[in-house]
C-alpha positions as CSV (number, residue, x, y, z in Angstrom):
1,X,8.7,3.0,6.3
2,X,9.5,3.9,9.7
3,X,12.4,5.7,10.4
4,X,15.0,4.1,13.2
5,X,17.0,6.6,15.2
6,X,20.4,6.3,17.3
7,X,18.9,6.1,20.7
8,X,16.3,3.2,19.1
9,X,19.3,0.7,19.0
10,X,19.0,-1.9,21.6
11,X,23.1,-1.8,21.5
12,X,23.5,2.3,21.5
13,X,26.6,3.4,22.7
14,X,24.9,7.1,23.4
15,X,24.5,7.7,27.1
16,X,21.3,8.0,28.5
17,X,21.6,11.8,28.3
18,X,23.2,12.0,24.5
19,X,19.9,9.8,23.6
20,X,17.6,12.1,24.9
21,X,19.4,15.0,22.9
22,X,19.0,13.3,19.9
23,X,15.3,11.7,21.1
24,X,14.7,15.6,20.8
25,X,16.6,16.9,17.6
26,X,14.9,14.2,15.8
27,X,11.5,15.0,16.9
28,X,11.9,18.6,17.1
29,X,7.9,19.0,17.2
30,X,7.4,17.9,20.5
31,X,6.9,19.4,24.0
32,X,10.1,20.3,25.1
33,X,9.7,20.2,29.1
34,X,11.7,23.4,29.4
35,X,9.0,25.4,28.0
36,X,6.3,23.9,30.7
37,X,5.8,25.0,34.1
38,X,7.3,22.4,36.8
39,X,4.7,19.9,37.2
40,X,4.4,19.2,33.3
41,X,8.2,19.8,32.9
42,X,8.7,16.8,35.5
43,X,6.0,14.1,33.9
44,X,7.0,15.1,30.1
45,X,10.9,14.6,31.2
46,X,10.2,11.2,32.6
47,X,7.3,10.3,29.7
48,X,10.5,11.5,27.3
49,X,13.5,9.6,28.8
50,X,10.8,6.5,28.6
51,X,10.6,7.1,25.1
52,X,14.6,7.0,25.1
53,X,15.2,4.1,27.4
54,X,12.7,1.5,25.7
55,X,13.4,3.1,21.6
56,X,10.6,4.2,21.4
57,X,9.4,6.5,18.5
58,X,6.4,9.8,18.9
59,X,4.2,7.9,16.5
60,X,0.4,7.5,17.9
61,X,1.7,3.4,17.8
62,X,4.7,4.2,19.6
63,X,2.9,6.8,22.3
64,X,0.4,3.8,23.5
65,X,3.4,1.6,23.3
66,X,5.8,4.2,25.6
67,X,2.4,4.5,28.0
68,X,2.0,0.5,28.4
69,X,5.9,-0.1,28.9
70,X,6.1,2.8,31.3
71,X,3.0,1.5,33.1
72,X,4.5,-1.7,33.6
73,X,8.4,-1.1,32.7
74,X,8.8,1.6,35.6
75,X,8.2,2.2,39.1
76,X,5.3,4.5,38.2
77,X,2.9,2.2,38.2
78,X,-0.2,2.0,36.2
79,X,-2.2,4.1,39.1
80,X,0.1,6.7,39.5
81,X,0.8,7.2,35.8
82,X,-3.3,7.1,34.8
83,X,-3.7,10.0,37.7
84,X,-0.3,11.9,35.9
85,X,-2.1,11.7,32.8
86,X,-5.6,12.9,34.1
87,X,-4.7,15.5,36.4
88,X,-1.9,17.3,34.2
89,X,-3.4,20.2,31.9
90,X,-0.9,19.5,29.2
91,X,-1.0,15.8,28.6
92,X,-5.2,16.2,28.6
93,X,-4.7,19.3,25.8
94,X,-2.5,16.3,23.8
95,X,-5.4,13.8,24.3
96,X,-8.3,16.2,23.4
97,X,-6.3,17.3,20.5
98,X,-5.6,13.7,19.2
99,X,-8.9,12.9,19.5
100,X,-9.5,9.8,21.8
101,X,-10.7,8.1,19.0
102,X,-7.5,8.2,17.1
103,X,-6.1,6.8,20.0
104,X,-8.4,4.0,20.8
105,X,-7.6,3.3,16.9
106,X,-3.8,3.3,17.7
107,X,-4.0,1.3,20.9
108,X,-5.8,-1.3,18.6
109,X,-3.1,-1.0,15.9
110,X,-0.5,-2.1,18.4
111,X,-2.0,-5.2,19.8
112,X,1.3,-7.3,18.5
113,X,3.5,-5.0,19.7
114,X,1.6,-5.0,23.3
115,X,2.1,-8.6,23.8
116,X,5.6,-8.7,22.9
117,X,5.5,-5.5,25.6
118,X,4.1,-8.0,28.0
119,X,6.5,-10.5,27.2
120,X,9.4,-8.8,26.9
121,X,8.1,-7.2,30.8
122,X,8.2,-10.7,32.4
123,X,11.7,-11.0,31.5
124,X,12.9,-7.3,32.5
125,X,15.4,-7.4,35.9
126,X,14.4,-4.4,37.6
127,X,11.6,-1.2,37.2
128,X,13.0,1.4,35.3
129,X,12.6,4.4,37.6
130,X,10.1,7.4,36.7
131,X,12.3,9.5,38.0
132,X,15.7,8.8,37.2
133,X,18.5,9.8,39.3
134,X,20.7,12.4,37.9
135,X,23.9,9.8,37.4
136,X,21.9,7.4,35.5
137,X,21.7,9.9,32.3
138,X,25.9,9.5,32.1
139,X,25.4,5.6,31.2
140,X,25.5,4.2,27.9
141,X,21.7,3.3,26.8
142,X,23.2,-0.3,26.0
143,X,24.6,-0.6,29.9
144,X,21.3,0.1,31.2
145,X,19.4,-1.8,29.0
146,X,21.6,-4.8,30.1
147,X,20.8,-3.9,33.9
148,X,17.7,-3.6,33.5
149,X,16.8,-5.9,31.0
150,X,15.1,-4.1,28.7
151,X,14.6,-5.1,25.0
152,X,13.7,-2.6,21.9
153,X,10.7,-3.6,20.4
């Protein structure tokens, strides 16, 4: 059974910033990007408020599901986000310690879950942005859902 978390309610009343806190204390295994240098801090931070802003869990299933809906959910862009990923030291450590066939495996898993991604895209209002203005983490998660129209898988 998969567990369901406070920021993973389309409808949460926790600000973007209170969801992140409690993204982390839930997952308390993760890379926290105050203990990378700048460059990973930055893509980790916006890779983690992803995670927040479309309730999405750190399961393998969720991780390809966060990387499609940021790809095509955000102003990143799938280009710019496939470079993040290759170029950044820590994200390739994750990768090699996965194993990339694990994560083939997971991508495969998700198949459902990517076309209601792709769905669920054509109907979203506006690009999340990558990196997210400092005012933004003071709105309720259900606000900006609305605004942007983004729906929790």
């Amino acid at each position: 059974m998969k567990n369901h978390f406070l920021y993973q309610d389309q409808n949460s009343q926790l600000t973007l910033r209170e969801g992140l806190a409690d993204y982390y204390q839930v997952h308390p295994a993760i890379q926290r990007p105050e203990r990378l240098d700048t460059a990973s801090a930055d893509l980790f931070r916006a890779h983690d408020t992803c995670h927040v802003i479309f309730g999405l869990d750190t399961t393998l299933v969720d991780e390809a599901l966060a990387d499609l809906r940021t790809m095509l959910g955000s102003d990143v862009g799938v280009g710019n986000y496939v470079q993040y990923l290759r170029k950044n030291p820590d994200a390739k450590k994750i990768f090699r310690e996965l194993g990339y066939f694990r994560v083939v495996l997971a991508t495969m898993a998700v198949i459902p879950r990517f076309l209601k991604a792709l769905w669920l895209h054509r109907k979203q209002r506006r690009l999340w942005p990558w990196h997210a203005p400092q005012e933004i983490f003071g709105k309720k998660l259900v606000e900006l859902r609305k605004e942007y129209g983004i729906t929790v898988i």
